[in-house]
N, C-alpha and C positions, 0 to 999 in steps of 0.2 A: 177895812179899818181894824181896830185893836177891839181883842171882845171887851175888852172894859167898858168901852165906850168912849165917846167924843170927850165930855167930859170928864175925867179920871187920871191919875198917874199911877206909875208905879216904880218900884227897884225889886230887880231881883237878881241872885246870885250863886253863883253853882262853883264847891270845891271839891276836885277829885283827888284819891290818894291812891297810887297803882304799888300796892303792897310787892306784888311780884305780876310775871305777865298772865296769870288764870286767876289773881284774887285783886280787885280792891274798892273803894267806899264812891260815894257820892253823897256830898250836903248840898241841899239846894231850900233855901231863902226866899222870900218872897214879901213885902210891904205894898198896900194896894190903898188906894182912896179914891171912893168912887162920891161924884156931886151928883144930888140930881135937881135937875134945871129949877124944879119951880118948892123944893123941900131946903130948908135952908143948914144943914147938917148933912156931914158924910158919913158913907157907910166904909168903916174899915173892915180891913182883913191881914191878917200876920200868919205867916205859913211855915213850916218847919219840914222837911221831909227828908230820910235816909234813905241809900239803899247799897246791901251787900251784895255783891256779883263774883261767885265763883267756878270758873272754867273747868266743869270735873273732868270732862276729856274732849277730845278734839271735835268739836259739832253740839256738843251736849253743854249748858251753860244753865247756871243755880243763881235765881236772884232774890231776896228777900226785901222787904218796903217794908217803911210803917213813918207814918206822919202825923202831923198834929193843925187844926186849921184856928185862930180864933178870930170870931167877927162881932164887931160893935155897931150897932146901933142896924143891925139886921134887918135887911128891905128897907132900907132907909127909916124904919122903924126906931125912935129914939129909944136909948136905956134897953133895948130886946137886944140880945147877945146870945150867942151861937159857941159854943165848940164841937169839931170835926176832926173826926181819926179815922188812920189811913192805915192799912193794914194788907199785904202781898204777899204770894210765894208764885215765882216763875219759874217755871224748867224751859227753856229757850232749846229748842233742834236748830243749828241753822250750820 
């Protein structure tokens, strides 16, 4: 199943921008609503994340992240809200 769970939806959405072929972006989105069965309010979450990728030579590859998470009503927790940041630096051999 979905880790969401049985009950929950979501939308998410990912746009690439390929600057040239060793540099470009990635935005990727995310809307989440999780029910739980016997609590009668949802737990949101709204997601934000970037990431720069650039190809410094042939096999060798430079990525940077950094995101933003915010969640309402945390653990199904009414009014308790949450923010979550994301932060990366990858050097990729491949």
């Amino acid at each position: 199943g979905h880790p969401l769970g049985p009950n929950a939806d979501g939308v998410y959405g990912i746009f690439r921008y390929f600057h040239s072929p060793t540099t470009w972006i990635k935005l990727a989105g995310a809307v989440e609503a999780r029910d739980h069965s016997t609590i009668h309010f949802n737990e949101y979450r709204y997601r934000l994340k970037s990431e720069w990728t650039h190809e410094l030579t042939k096999g060798l590859r430079l990525q940077l992240q950094g995101g933003y998470e915010r969640i309402a009503n945390f653990d199904f927790q009414q009014g308790v809200s949450r923010n979550n940041f994301i932060g990366g630096i990858n050097l990729q051999i491949f």
